[in-house]
N, C-alpha and C positions, 0 to 999 in steps of 0.2 A: 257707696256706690250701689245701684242697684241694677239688679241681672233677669235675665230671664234663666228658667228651668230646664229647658230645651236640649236636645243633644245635639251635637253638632258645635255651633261658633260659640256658643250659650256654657257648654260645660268644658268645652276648651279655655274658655276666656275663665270660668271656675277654680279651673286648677291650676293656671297662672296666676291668680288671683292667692289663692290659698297655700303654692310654692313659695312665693312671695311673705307670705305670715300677713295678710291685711286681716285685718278684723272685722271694719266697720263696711259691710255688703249685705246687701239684703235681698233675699232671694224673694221674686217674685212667682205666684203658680198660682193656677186654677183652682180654688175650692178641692180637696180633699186628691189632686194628683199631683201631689208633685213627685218629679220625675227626677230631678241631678239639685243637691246642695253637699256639694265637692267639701267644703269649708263647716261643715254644719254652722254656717249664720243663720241669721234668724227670718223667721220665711215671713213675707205676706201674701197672705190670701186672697186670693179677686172672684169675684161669682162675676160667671159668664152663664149667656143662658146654656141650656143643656143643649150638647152636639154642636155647639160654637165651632166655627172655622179657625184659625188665628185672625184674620180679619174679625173676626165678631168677637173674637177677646179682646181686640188689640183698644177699643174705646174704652174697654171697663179699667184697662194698665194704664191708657194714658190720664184717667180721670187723678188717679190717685200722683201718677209724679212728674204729670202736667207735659212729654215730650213721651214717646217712644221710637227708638232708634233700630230699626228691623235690617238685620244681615241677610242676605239671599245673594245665591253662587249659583254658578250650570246652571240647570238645566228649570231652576226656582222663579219664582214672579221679581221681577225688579226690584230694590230697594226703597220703602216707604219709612213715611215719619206720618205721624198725628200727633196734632198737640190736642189738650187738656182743654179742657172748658169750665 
């Protein structure tokens, strides 16, 4: 499975994850921030440019696992997806 870094739905779904004993999750994060690996799995990397929004990260995550599935609640921008190219 692979996750995002993020706090919020991101390291909720983590620690569900790692409650659980899964093993095989791969955390995904930004070049040199990453923020939540609950499970210590094993991270990948993504270079976005510098000061990226998540919009402007979100094509460099979708290039490598071809879909990304964005959670947004309240008061957050609507629910998106990009595929991979």
């Amino acid at each position: 499975m692979f996750i995002g870094d993020a706090n919020g739905a991101d390291r909720a779904l983590q620690q569900r994850l790692a409650d659980r004993g899964y093993e095989r999750v791969v955390v995904y994060a930004v070049t040199g921030m990453l923020r939540n690996n609950v499970g210590h799995w094993k991270v990948r990397s993504v270079d976005a440019p510098r000061g990226a929004t998540l919009t402007g990260r979100r094509p460099e995550v979708s290039r490598f696992y071809g879909i990304v599935v964005s959670i947004f609640y309240d008061d957050h921008n609507p629910p998106t997806t990009n595929a991979g190219g």
